[in-house]
C-alpha positions in Angstrom: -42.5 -18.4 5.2 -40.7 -16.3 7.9 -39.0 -19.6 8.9 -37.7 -20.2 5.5 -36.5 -16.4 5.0 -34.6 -16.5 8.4 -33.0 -20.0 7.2 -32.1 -18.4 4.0 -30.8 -15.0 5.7 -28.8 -17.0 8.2 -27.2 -19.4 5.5 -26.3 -16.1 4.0 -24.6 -14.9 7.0 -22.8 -17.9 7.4 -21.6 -17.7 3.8 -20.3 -14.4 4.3 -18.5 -14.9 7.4 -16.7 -18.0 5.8 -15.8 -15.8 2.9 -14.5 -13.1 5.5 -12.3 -15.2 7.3 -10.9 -17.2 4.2 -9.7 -13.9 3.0 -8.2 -12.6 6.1 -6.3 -16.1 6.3 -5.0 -15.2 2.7 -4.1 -11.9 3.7 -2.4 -13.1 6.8 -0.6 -15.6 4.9 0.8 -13.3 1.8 1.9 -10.4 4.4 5.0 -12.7 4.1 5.7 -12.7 0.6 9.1 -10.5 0.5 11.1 -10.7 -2.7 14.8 -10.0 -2.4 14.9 -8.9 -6.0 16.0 -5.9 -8.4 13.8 -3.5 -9.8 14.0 -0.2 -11.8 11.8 1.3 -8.8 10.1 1.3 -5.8 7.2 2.3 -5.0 6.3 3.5 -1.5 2.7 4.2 -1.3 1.4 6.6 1.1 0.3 6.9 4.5 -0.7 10.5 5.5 1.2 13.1 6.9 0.1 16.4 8.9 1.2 20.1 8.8 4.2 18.6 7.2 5.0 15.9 9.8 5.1 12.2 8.3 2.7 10.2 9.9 4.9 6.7 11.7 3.1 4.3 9.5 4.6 6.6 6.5 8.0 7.3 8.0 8.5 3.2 8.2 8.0 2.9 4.3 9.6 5.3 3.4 12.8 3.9 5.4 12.2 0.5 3.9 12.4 2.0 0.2 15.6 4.4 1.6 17.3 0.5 2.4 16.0 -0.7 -0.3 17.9 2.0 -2.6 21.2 1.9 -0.4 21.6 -1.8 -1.1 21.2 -1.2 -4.7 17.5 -3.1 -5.4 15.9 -0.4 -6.9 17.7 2.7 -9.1 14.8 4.8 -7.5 12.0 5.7 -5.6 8.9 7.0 -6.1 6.5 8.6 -3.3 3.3 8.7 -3.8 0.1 11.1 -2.3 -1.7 14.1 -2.6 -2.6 17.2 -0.5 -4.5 16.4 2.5 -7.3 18.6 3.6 -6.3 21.9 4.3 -2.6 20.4 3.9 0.2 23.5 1.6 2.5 20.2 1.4 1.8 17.1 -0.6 2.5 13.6 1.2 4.9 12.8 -1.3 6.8 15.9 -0.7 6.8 15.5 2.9 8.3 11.9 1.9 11.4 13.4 -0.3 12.3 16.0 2.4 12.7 13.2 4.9 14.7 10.9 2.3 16.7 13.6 1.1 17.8 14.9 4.7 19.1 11.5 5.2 21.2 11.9 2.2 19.1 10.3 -0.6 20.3 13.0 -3.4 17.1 14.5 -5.4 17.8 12.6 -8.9 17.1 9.5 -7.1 13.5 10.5 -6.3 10.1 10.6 -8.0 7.2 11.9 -7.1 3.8 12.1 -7.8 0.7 14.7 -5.9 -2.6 13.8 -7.0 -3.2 10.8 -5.0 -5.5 10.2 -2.3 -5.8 6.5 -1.5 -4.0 3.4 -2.5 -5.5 2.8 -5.9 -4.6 5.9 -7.2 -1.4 6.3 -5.5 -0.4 3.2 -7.9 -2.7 5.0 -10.9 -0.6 8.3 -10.6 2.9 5.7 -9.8 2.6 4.1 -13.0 2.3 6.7 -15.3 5.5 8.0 -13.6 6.8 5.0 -14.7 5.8 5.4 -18.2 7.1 8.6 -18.5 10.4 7.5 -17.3 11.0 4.1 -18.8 10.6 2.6 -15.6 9.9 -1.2 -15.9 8.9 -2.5 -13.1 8.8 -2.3 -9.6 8.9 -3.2 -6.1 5.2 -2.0 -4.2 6.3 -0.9 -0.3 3.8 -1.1 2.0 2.4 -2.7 5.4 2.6 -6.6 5.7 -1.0 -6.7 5.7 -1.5 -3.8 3.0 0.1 -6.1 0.2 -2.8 -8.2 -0.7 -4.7 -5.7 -1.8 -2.4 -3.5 -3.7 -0.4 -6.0 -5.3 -4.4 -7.1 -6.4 -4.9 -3.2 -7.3 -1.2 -3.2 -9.2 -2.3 -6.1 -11.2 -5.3 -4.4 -12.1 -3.4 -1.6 -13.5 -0.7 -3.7 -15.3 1.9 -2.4 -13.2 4.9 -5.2 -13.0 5.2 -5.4 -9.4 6.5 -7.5 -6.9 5.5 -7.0 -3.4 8.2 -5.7 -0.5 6.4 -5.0 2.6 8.1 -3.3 5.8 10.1 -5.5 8.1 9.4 -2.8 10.4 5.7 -1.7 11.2 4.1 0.6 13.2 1.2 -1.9 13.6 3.4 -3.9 16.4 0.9 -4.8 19.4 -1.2 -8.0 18.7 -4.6 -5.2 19.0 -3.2 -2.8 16.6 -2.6 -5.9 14.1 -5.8 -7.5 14.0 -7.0 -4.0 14.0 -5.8 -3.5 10.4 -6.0 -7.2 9.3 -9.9 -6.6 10.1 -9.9 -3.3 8.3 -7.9 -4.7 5.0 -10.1 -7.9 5.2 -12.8 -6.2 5.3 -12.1 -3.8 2.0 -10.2 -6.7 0.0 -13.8 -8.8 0.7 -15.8 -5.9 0.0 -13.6 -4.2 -2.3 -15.5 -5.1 -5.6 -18.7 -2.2 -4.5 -16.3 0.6 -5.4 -13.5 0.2 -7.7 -10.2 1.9 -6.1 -10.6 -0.8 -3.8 -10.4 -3.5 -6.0 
């Protein structure tokens, strides 16, 4: 009987393994998806920022969404995240201080401030959309992030295309298998709580 459990439990284990690793190969694979397309907005989804400072990770997508708006592929952007613990500025403000000190004019800017993790950064994003007759948009993020929130922006009928930085703060060969690990392991996993779905 013990035999035939440990058979099972190792069958199992093998079973999730394969499962893990299929998805990191999908998510390794789709970090490339980058559409040179229009849309009404894009949406730069947060990264943290502390006592005001924008966190590098952050600072990089925001820049990609700054070029993005300069070369006239979006009308707009839209920053998303809340307050941080113990934080009197919201991520997203953080975010338009930064634009708009390198000249991005306030009009061009939306934010939102209740967010606190990727699904409801795009949760809180699209109903800024809906409120402004925003149509679609263009979801900035990590090469490695996309997988999972273009999955999340489908799940919230957002129409999205992905646009990931060409320029990451995840640059050593560590630090990127660090967060393909991490993102693997929540897109795999994803379906025991639902923001990460």
């Amino acid at each position: 009987m013990f035999i035939k459990i440990t058979k099972y439990a190792g069958l199992l284990l093998l079973m999730l393994m394969g499962y893990f690793i299929f998805n990191a190969i999908l998510i390794h694979q789709y970090a490339s998806n980058y559409f040179d397309t229009y849309a009404d907005v894009g949406i730069v989804l947060g990264a943290g920022t502390s006592n005001g400072k924008i966190a590098p990770v952050f600072r990089e997508r925001i820049n990609h969404g700054i070029d993005l708006l300069q070369k006239g592929q979006v009308n707009y952007l839209l920053f998303t995240g809340g307050y941080g613990e113990g934080q009197k500025i919201s991520d997203s403000q953080c975010a338009k201080n930064y634009a708009m000190s390198l000249g991005i004019p306030a009009n061009k800017i939306y934010l939102e401030e209740k967010s606190t993790f990727t699904f409801t950064n795009l949760q809180e994003a699209k109903k800024v959309m809906v409120q402004n007759q925003l149509a679609n948009a263009l979801i900035i993020s990590d090469p490695y992030h996309m997988k999972r929130a273009m999955r999340m922006a489908t799940k919230l009928q957002i129409n999205s295309l992905p646009s990931p930085t060409p320029t990451s703060r995840y640059r050593s060969k560590k630090a990127k298998l660090k967060l393909l690990l991490s993102e693997t392991f929540f897109y795999s996993f994803g379906f025991l709580k639902s923001y990460n779905l």
